[in-house]
Each structure stands twice: as structure tokens, then as C-alpha cells.
MARLOZA-888653 format. One record per residue (C-alpha): residue number from 1; chain; x negated, y negated, z negated. Coordinates in steps of 0.02 Angstrom, whole numbers, plus 50000, padded with zeros to 5 digits. Each point is the difference from the previous one (the first is absolute). Layout:
BEGIN
  num  cadena     xx     yy     zz
  NUM       A      X      Y      Z
...
//
This chain:
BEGIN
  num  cadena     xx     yy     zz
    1       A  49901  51075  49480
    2       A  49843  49897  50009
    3       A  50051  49874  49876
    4       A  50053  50147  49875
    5       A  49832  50092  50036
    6       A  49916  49813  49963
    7       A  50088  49976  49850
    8       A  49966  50192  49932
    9       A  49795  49995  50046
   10       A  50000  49808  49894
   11       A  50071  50074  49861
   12       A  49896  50159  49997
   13       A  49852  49897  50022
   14       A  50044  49873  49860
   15       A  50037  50154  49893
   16       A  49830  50088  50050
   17       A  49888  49838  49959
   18       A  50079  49979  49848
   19       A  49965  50169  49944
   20       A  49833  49953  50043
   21       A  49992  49860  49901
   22       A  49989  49872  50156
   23       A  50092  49841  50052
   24       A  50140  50035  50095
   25       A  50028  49806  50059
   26       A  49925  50035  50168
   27       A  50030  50175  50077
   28       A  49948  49954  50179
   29       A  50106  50114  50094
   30       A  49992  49971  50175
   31       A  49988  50110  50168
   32       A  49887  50132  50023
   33       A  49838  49964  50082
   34       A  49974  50039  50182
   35       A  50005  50195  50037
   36       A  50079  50078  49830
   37       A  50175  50064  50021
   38       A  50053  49936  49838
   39       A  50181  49881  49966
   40       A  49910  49894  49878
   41       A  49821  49963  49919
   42       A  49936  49902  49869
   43       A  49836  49886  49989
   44       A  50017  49989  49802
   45       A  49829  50097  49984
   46       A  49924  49857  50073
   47       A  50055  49881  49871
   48       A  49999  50124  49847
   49       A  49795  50044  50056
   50       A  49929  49877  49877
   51       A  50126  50057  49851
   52       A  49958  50171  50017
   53       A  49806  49964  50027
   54       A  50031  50125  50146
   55       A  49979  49982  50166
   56       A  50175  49983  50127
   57       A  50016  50180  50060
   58       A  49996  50075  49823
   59       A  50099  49884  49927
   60       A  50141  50054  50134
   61       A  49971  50188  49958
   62       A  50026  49967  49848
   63       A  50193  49911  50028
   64       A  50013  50134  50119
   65       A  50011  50114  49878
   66       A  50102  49929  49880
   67       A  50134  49968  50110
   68       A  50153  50114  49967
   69       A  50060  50069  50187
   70       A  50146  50106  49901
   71       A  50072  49840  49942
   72       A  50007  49887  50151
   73       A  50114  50018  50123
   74       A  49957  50014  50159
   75       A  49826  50036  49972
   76       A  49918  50157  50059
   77       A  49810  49969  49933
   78       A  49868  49878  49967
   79       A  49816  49985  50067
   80       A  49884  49907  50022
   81       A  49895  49926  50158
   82       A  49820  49925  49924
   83       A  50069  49853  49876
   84       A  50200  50008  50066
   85       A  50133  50099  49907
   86       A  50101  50073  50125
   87       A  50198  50038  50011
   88       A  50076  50152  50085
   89       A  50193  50013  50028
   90       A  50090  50172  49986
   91       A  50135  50089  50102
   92       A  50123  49908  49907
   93       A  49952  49836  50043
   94       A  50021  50043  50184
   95       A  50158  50105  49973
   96       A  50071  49838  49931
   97       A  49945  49889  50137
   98       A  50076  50111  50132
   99       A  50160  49999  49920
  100       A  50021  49809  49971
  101       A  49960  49970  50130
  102       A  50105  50067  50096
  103       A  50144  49882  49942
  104       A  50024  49845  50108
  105       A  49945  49875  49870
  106       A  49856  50053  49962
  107       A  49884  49867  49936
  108       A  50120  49913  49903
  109       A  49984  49975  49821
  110       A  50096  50007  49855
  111       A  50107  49849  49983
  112       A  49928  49886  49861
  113       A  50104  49857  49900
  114       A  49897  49845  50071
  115       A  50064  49900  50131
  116       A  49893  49904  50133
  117       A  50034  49874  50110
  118       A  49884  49986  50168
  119       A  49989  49842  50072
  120       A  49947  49993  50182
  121       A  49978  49909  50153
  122       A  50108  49841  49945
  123       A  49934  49896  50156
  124       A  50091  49827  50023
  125       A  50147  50019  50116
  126       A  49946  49885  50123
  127       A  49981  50105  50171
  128       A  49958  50194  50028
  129       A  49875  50104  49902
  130       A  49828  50002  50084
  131       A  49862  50124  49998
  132       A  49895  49896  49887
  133       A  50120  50041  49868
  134       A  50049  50166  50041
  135       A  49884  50095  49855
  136       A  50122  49923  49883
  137       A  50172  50083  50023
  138       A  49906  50168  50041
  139       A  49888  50018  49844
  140       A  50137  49913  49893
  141       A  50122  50148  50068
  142       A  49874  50120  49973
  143       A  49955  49955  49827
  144       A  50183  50003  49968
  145       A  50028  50170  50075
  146       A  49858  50062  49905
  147       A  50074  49909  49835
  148       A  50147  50102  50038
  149       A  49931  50165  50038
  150       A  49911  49978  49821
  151       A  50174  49994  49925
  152       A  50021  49834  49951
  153       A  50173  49895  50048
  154       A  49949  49883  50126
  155       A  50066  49869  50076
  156       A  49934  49889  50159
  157       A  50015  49824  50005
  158       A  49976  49868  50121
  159       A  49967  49827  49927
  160       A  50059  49874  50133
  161       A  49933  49833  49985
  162       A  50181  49899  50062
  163       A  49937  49833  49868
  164       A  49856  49931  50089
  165       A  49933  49835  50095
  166       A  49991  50156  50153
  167       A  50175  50036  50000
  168       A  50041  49832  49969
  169       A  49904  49938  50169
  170       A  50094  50147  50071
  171       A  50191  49967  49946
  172       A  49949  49833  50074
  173       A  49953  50047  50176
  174       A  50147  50132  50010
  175       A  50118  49854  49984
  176       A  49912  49878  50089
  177       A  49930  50070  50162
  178       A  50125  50061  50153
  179       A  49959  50162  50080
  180       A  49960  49920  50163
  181       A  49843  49939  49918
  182       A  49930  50147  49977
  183       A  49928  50151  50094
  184       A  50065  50185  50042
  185       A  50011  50081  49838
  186       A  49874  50179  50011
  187       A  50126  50110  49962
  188       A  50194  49995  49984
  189       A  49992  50001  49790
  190       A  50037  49882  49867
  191       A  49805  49971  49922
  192       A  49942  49988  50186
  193       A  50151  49861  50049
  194       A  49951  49912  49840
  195       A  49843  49999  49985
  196       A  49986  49866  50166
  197       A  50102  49871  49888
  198       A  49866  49996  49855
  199       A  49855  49988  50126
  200       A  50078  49872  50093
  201       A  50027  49913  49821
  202       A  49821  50025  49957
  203       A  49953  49923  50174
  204       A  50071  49849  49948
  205       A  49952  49970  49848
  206       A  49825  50021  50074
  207       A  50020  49918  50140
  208       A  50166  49857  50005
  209       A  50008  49824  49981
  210       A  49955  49931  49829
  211       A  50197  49950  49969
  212       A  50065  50183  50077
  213       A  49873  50081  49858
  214       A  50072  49893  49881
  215       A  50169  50032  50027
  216       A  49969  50169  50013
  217       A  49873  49986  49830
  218       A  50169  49904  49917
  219       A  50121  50147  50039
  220       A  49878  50148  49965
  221       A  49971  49920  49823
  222       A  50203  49997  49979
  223       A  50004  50160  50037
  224       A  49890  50042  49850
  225       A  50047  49888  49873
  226       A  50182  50082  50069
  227       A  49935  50185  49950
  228       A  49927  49940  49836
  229       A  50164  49917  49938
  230       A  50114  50138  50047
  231       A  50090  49918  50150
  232       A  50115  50155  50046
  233       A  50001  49910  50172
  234       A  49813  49986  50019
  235       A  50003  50205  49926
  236       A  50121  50044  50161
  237       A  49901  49901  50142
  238       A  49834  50066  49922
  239       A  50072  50183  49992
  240       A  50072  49988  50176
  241       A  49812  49994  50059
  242       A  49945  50118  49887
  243       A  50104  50146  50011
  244       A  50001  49997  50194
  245       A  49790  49991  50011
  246       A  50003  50138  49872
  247       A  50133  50121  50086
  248       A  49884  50016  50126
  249       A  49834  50034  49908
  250       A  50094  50130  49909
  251       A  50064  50070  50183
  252       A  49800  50003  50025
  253       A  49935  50066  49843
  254       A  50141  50142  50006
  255       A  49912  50066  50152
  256       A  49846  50038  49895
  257       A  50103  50029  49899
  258       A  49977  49906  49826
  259       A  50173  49983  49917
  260       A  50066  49888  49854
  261       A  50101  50018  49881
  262       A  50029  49812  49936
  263       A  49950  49847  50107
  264       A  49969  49876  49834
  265       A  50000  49813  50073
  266       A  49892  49861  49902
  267       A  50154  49889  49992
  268       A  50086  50127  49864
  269       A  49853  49958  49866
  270       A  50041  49818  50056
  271       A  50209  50023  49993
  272       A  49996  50090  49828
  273       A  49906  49875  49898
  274       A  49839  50144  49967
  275       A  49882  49869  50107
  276       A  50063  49854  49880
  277       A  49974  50112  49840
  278       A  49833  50033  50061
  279       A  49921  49838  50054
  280       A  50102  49936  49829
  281       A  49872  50143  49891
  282       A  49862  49969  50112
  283       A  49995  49811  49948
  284       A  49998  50058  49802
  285       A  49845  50080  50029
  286       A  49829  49956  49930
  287       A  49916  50041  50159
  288       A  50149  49873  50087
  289       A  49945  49824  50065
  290       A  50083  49846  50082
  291       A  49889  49922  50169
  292       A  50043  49892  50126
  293       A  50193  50052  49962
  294       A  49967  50165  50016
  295       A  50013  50142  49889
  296       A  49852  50104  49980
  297       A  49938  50171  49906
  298       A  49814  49999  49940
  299       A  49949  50167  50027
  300       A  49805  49988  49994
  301       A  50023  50136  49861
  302       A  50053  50135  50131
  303       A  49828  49928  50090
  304       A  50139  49898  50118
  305       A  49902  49814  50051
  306       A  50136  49947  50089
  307       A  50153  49944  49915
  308       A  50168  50106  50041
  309       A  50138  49846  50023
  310       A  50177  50050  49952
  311       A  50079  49856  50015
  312       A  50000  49855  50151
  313       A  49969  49815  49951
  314       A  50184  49982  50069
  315       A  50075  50131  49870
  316       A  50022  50150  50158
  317       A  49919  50174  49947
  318       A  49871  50103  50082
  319       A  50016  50155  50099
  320       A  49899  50066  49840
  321       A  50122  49934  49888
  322       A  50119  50081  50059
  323       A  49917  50158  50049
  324       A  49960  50013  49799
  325       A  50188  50020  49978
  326       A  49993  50139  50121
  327       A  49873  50097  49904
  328       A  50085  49972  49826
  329       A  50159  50057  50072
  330       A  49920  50127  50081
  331       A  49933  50049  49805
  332       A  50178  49991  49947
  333       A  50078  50125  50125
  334       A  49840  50134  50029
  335       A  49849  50087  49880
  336       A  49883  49948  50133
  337       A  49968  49894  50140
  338       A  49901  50014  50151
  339       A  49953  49870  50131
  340       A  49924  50038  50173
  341       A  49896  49839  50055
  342       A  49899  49930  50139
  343       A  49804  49991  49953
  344       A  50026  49822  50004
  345       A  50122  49986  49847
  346       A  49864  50051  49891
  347       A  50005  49847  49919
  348       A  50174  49964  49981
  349       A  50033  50162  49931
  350       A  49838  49993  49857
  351       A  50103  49832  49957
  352       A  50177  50078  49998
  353       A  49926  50110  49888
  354       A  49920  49883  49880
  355       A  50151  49916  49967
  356       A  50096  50132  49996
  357       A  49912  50033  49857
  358       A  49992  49840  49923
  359       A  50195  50020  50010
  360       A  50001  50140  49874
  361       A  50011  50137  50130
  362       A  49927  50161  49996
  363       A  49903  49989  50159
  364       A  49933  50167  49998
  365       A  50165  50051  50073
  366       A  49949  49903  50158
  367       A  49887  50088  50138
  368       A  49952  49933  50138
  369       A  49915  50073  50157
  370       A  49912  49912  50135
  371       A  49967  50031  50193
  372       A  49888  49926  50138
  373       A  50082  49964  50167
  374       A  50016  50109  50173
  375       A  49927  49919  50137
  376       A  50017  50064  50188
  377       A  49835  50044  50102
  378       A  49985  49853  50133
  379       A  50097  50023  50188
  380       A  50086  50148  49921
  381       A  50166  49915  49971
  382       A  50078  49848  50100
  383       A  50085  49842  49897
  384       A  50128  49923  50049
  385       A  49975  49808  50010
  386       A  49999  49892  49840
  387       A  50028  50158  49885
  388       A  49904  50143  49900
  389       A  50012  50197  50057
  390       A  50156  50028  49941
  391       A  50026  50178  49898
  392       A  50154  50043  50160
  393       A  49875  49986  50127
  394       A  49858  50102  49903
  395       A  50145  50142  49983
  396       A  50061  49985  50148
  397       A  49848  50013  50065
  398       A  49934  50144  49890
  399       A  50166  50110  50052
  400       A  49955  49962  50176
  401       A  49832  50070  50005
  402       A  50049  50141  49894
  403       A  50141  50052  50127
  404       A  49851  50016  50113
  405       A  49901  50108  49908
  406       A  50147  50100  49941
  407       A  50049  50040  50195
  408       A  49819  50026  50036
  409       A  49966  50145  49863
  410       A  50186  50077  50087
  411       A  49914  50149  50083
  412       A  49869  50032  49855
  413       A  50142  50045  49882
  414       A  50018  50142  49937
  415       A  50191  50024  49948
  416       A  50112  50019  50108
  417       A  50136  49894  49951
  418       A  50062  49889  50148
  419       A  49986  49824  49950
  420       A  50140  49880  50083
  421       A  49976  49827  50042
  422       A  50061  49949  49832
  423       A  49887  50109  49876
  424       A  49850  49926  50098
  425       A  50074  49830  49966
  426       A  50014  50045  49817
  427       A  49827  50092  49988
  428       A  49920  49849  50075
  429       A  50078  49899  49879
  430       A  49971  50107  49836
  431       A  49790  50003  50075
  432       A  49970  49815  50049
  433       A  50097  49932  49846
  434       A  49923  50130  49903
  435       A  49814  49943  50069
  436       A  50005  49823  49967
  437       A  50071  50028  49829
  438       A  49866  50154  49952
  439       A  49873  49910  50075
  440       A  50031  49826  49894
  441       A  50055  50098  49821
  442       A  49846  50124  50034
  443       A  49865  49875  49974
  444       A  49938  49929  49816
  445       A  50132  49839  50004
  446       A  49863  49877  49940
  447       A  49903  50058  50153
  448       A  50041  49894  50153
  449       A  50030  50107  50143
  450       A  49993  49985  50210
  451       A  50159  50099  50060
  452       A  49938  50098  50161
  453       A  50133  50114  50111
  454       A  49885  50130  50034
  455       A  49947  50040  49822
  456       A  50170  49992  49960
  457       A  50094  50082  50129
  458       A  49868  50161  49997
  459       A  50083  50156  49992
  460       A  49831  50076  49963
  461       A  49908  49883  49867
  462       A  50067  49973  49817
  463       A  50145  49890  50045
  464       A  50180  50000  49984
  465       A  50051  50144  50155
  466       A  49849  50096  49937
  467       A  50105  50026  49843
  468       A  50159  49987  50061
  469       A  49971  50118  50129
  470       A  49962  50149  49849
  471       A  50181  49961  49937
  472       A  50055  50059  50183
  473       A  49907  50126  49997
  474       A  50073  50068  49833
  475       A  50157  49975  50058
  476       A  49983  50089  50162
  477       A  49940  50142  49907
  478       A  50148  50004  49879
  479       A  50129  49974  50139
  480       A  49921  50153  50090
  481       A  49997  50095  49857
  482       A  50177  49990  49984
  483       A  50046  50042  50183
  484       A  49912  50175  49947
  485       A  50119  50016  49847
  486       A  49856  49938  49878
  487       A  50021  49892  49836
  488       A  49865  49902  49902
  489       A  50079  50042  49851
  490       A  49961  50140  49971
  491       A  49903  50056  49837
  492       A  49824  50002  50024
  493       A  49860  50090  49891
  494       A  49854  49860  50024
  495       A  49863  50119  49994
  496       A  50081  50056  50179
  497       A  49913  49817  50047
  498       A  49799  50048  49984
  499       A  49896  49926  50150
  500       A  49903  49856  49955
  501       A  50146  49876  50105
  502       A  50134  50062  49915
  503       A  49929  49963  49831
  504       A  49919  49847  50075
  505       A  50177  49939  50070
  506       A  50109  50066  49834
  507       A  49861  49909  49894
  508       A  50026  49833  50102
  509       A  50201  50008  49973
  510       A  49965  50015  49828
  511       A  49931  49815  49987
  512       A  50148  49908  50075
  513       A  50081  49954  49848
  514       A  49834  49927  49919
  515       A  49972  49917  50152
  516       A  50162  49906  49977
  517       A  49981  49944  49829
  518       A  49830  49937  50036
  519       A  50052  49904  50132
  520       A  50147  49909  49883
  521       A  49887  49973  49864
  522       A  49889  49928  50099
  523       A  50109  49896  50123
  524       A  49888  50111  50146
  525       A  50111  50073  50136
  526       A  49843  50021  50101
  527       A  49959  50127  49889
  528       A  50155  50116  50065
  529       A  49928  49969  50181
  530       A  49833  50073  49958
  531       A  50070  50145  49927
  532       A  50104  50026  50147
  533       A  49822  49993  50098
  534       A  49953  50133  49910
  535       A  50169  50091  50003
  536       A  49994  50028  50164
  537       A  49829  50053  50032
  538       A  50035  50124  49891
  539       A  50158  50068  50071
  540       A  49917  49977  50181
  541       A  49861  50143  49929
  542       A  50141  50114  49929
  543       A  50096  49976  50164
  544       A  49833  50057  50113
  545       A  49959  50151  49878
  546       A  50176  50057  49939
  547       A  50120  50054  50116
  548       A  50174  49977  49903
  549       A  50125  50109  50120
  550       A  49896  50102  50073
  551       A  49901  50071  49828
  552       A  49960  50154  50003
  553       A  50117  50047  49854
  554       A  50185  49951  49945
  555       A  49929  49924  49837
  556       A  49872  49912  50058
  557       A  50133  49940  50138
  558       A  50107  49930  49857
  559       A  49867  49946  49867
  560       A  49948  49887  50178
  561       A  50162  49941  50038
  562       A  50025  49940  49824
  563       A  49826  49933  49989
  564       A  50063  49898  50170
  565       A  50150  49936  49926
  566       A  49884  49928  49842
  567       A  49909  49913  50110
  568       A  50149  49948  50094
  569       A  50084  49912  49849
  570       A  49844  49941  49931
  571       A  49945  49895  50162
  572       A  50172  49957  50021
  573       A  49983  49917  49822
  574       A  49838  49926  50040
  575       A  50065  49918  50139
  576       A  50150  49931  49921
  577       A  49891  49905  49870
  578       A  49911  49924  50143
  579       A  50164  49949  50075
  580       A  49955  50097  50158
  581       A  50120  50118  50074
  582       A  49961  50184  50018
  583       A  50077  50045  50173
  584       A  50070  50198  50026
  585       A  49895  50017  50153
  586       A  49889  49909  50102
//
């Protein structure tokens, strides 16, 4: 209802200034200043001071007044607070909050006719995910979740770089070295058994005799002048590799979980002619220059020094070449694209852009968002030798230590629902996986960030149990509620819902929805986790103040239990766009 309410107050306002004879370009509506119990204010007094020769708080008692309260929906009256015009919601507004939601989907919006296309994580397939990377797959499934809350058709893609000198050196080594050359893999799956063939290839091209390098050089560079002519043979050796490494990342990034729908391989753009077609137009450009063999695109006039090269002295194509074929196709088959990058692919993606545009695309279409990278507090976390944390042993370890803390809190809880073996399994999975991914998508993405167990892992603090654990709590009181006969269905006259936490809580529901779109306009999931924050601070004070079962009265019993189930759905929700799960009890 927020979002209506918004909508009603900014056309009242623009209505009331124009009345008034005033601009009504900037209406500076915003939240109420600290300690007024108002759904909206606006600053426009401030700005309108010097117009009206008046100083701030007149000029607002003056829009005050001209406001029409009959007119707007939603709105009950409008004050003022020194220089801020203030907004006041009526019964309806909360009636109407209460009743949507109360259905399971709350916080989705309307579907709109634009589809988007997230792409996400898109590492190379050459051994297991690591920590390092981690942000990627679990903002990029965030901002897709929150894409799709916001009603747009999504789609998640995985870009899979199988057309590189990396995959080349490892197609190589996979044929080349025996498995008695190399050591134990660290776990029985397919990126783990692979991965020991492509660092025993980089080894030796590091390390080997001068002829074993160039042997090795000779047959690497087949292997890529083999992709780039369309040798179906090279294609099925290549894709062998490939497909295996990348089974098992997806078996890792599933446990997150951060799902595809399309895994779209770099040798397509490179099989269907669309790299040729666009290396051909690049060359016919003005901006398009011949050095040294090479194929280059000035783009100084996009404040680019360095030249972007398209084209090798030796006629092969560029992992940007081809990565420009992506992102027209992608304009071909979507109304907007959206790419989830690495801090350090600033550069390459300001270029991608630029000639993008210099292409004839509309580039505006294209959003990109970028994210620092998680490191791990020193001593906290063993390696294992020659390799990176790997994102299995930071899970594993984070469902480990949240097992312990779930069978530590056993005796402090307070339903008394016997938990077997296998729900504390599944809690301590839901919690740890939850922690690490709440923790990570919490946090500004351009912000590098220390992951730290503690912080995480605290059922007390403003972390991932903290909110997960008011979920449980809703749904212990529901479940309870119905062993006594009782339904949160039930119709409920708001005004039944007067303390101060009530309205607090009911007020708090109401911003859900607004809180998703802003966080898909914006490409900021973190945004969702700070609501939740607040979300459950808020039901936490209704909780301590308002008994639900044992009110005093049968309607303020129901009005509770509905108010409950709200909350319920709406955390649930919250959750969901974080991509953490919301377990039934804890």
C-alpha cells in the first residue's frame, strides 16, 4: 500500500503547488524526520522559501493547506513539523495492508511486458568456485530474484568462457598428462578431479624444458586456431573439458543456491558467424585502425587511452569480440540486459559499452553492476595446498558451526516441537547457508568486505538467524494457533490493532513492495536486507508487548494472529529475494 499511498501524496502535492502557482519539478518527498509519526514528508518548503519570499515553515503551511485529504487515497491528514509537510495514512491504508498481506505472495508486483536477462557469476570453468568470487553468483541471484519479484520476465544466464588460450592450455593437459602424475583429488567431483590436470599443465608451461613448452605452446595454439575455424572435432575435445569442470561448479553454486536457466558458451557467437559479422563492421568504422596486424578500435572519445583490439595480427578474435556478439544477441532476444561483474572488469565493461555503441546499439538497455571481493579474516579458515578457499569448504564449514549453535540454543527454545536428527540437519543447513549468503548480499557490493563467523552466525545481532529466527517464530505462532482451532483469516477491523507496535509493525509490512522495486531499479539487493534489519526489530517489539494467543479479547486474539501471519509472508518474501531460506522453526 506504500507505493499507492506514495503515488496518491505526489500527486496531491503536484496538484496543491500548482494551485499555488509553484514549480512542481521537485516535490522532495521523502521520510519523515526523526520522531513524527507521519508515512511521508516533504522538504519542498525548503526549496520554494526564496519563491515565496517566505521563510521554510510558512511556506509548508501554506501547501499544507492546500492539499485536498478528501481526494487522496489513503490519506488521513496533513501537517506540518517546522519547514516539513507531513503525511498521515488512514484506517484504510492499514485495512488494506492487513489483507494483502495475508496472501503468500505478497511483495510481488504486477507483471510488466519487459524482459531482462541477469547475467551472473560466469567464472571460467577451470577448477571449483572459490570464496574470492563468491559475491558474484549471490548478488547476481539476488538482483535477479529482486528483478523478478518487481514483475519483470527474467532469465539467468551463465556466460561460460569454453574459447580461450585457458581452456586451450587445459584441453591440452587433460589429454596429455596420466593420472599417476598427479595428486589425490580434494573431493570425489568432476571440477575437483579436473582441476589437478590444468595445474599440472600450468606447471609446465612455467616450469618444463624449453622444447616440452614448445610442444606444448604448438598444440595449445592448434587448439585455438581449431575453435576459431569451426573444427567440430576441436568443438567436442574442447566441450569434453568444459562441460565436466562446469557440472561441478553448478553442483556447488546449487548449494547456495544460484540457478540458471541457459549456460550460453563463447564458442556459439564464434560457430554462428555473429563474431565474424562483428569484427567485419568493426573494421568499417571511422574510429577502426590497422597496427602491427592487429585490429584496433580508437575509443579516446569514450575517454578510453588504451586501444580495445578486436582482431589478432594472426586473423583469431578476442574474448571481447566475441563477447560483443553476446550482448547484441542478448539485444535481439530481451528489452534489457544486466551484467553482474568483478570490480576489476571495470574497464572492459566501459569498453564493451563504447562499442556497443559505436555498433548502432542502444546501450542504455545495458546495466551493469559491480562488486568488491570477500576476503576471509586470517587463521580463520585452512587451505588446502596449491588452491584458494574453495566456496564447499566455506559451506561446509558454515553448516558445521551452525549445527553447533543450533544444538546449543536446544534447551532455550521455547516450542515444543521435538526436533529429530534430521530437522537439525536441515535447520543447520537453511542457517549457515543462509549466513554466508545474508552476510555477503547484505553489504553495499562496491564495498569490500572481511567475512567473520561470529558476526555472521549471531543469533542475536542483525544477521541472517536474527531474521530468520522471526519467520520461526511466526510460524510457531500460526501452527499453535491452529492446534486451538484458530485461523488467520479471519476478517479483521484494523482499528482492533491500536498500540504503538501494532501500528509500528502493520506500517513496516506496508513498505515491502516499495522496497522491492527499489531494489530492481536500482540493481541493490542489499537494500531488501536492511529492511529485513528493520523488519525484525520491529516484530521483536510487537512480540515483547503484544501477546497474540493469550490477548485479553477474541478480537484482539485474531486481529494478532492475522497481523502474525503478515509478517509471516512478508519476511518470508524478504528472504526469498535474498535467496536465503526462511526455516519453519529453529
Amino acid at each position: 500500500m506504500f507505493r499507492q499511498f506514495r503515488s496518491a501524496v505526489a500527486a496531491a502535492l503536484t496538484d496543491a503547488l500548482a494551485e499555488l502557482g509553484y514549480p512542481t519539478d521537485d516535490l522532495g518527498i521523502e521520510d519523515p524526520p526523526d520522531g513524527v509519526d507521519a508515512t511521508l514528508a516533504s522538504s519542498v518548503a525548503f526549496r520554494l522559501a526564496s519563491e515565496a519570499g517566505a521563510p521554510p515553515p510558512q511556506v509548508a503551511a501554506e501547501v499544507a493547506e492546500a492539499v485536498d485529504v478528501t481526494a487522496t487515497e489513503y490519506l488521513a491528514r496533513v501537517d506540518t513539523n517546522g519547514p516539513y509537510v507531513n503525511f498521515f495514512v488512514d484506517e484504510a491504508y492499514l485495512a488494506d495492508t492487513l489483507d494483502a498481506a495475508r496472501d503468500a505472495e505478497y511483495g510481488r508486483l504486477p507483471p510488466r511486458d519487459e524482459s531482462v536477462v541477469v547475467e551472473h557469476t560466469s567464472a571460467n570453468p577451470t577448477g571449483p568456485v572459490h570464496v574470492g568470487r563468491a559475491r558474484n553468483p549471490i548478488i547476481g541471484d539476488a538482483v535477479a530474484n529482486a528483478v523478478d519479484y518487481a514483475g519483470y520476465d527474467v532469465d539467468r544466464h551463465y556466460y561460460v568462457n569454453d574459447a580461450g588460450r585457458q581452456m586451450a592450455i587445459f584441453t591440452w593437459a587433460y589429454e596429455t598428462f596420466d593420472e599417476s602424475e598427479l595428486p589425490e583429488p580434494a573431493r570425489e567431483k568432476d571440477d575437483y578431479d579436473l582441476v589437478r590436470y590444468y595445474r599440472k599443465g600450468n606447471e609446465v608451461l612455467e616450469e618444463g624444458e624449453a622444447a616440452e613448452v614448445e610442444a606444448a605452446e604448438d598444440e595449445i595454439q592448434s587448439i585455438l586456431q581449431g575453435l576459431e575455424s569451426g573444427n567440430e572435432e576441436t568443438y567436442e575435445r574442447v566441450g569434453e573439458v568444459v562441460d565436466t569442470v562446469l557440472a561441478g561448479m553448478e553442483e556447488s553454486l546449487a548449494r547456495l543456491p544460484a540457478a540458471f536457466d541457459e549456460f550460453v558458451k563463447e564458442t556459439r557467437f564464434i560457430r554462428d558467424g555473429s563474431s565474424d559479422d562483428v569484427a567485419e563492421r568493426l573494421k568499417d568504422l571511422d574510429e577502426s585502425v590497422l597496427e602491427e596486424g592487429a585490429w584496433q578500435v580508437d575509443l579516446s572519445g569514450y575517454g578510453y587511452e588504451k586501444k580495445l583490439v578486436f582482431l589478432r595480427s594472426d586473423g583469431t578474435s578476442l574474448y571481447t569480440t566475441r563477447d560483443l556478439a553476446h550482448h547484441e544477441w542478448k539485444f535481439e532476444n530481451y528489452d534489457r540486459a544486466v551484467t553482474v561483474l568483478g570490480e576489476d572488469h571495470k574497464l572492459q565493461a566501459g569498453q564493451l559499452q563504447a562499442a556497443l555503441e559505436l555498433l548502432g546499439n542502444d546501450t542504455d538497455r545495458l546495466q551493469s553492476t559491480f562488486y568488491s571481493y570477500v576476503n576471509l579474516p586470517e587463521g580463520k579458515m585452512s587451505t588446502r595446498a596449491g588452491t584458494a578457499v574453495n566456496l564447499d569448504d566455506l559451506l561446509d564449514e558454515a553448516i558445521d558451526r551452525a549445527r553447533e549453535e543450533v544444538e546449543r540454543r536446544m534447551d532455550d527454545r521455547i516450542r515444543d516441537d521435538d526436533l529429530a536428527d534430521e530437522d537439525v540437519d536441515r535447520i543447520a543447513r537453511q542457517v549457515g547457508i543462509g549466513a554466508v549468503r545474508y552476510d555477503i548480499v547484505s553489504k553495499q557490493p562496491t564495498k569490500s568486505i572481511t567475512f567473520e563467523w561470529d558476526r555472521a552466525l549471531d543469533f542475536e545481532a542483525q544477521s541472517a538467524p536474527y531474521v530468520q529466527y522471526v519467520h520461526a517464530r511466526c510460524c510457531g505462532i500460526v501452527a499453535e494457533a491452529g492446534d486451538e482451532g484458530l485461523a488467520p483469516d479471519a476478517a479483521v477491523d484494523p482499528e482492533t490493532l491500536s498500540t504503538p507496535e501494532e501500528r509500528d509493525l502493520l506500517k513496516v509490512v506496508a513498505h515491502f513492495p516499495a522496497v522491492v522495486e527499489r531494489a530492481a531499479e536500482d540493481l541493490e539487493p542489499h537494500r531488501v536486507a536492511t529492511y529485513t534489519r528493520e523488519f525484525a526489530e520491529t516484530f521483536n517489539a510487537f512480540y515483547r508487548e503484544c501477546p497474540v494467543l493469550t490477548a485479553d479479547d477474541e478480537a484482539t486474539r485474531e486481529a494478532r494472529l492475522a497481523l502474525v501471519a503478515a509478517a509471516r509472508h512478508t519476511v518470508a518474501n524478504a528472504l526469498d529475494v535474498l535467496g536465503v531460506e526462511a526455516p519453519e522453526s529453529m
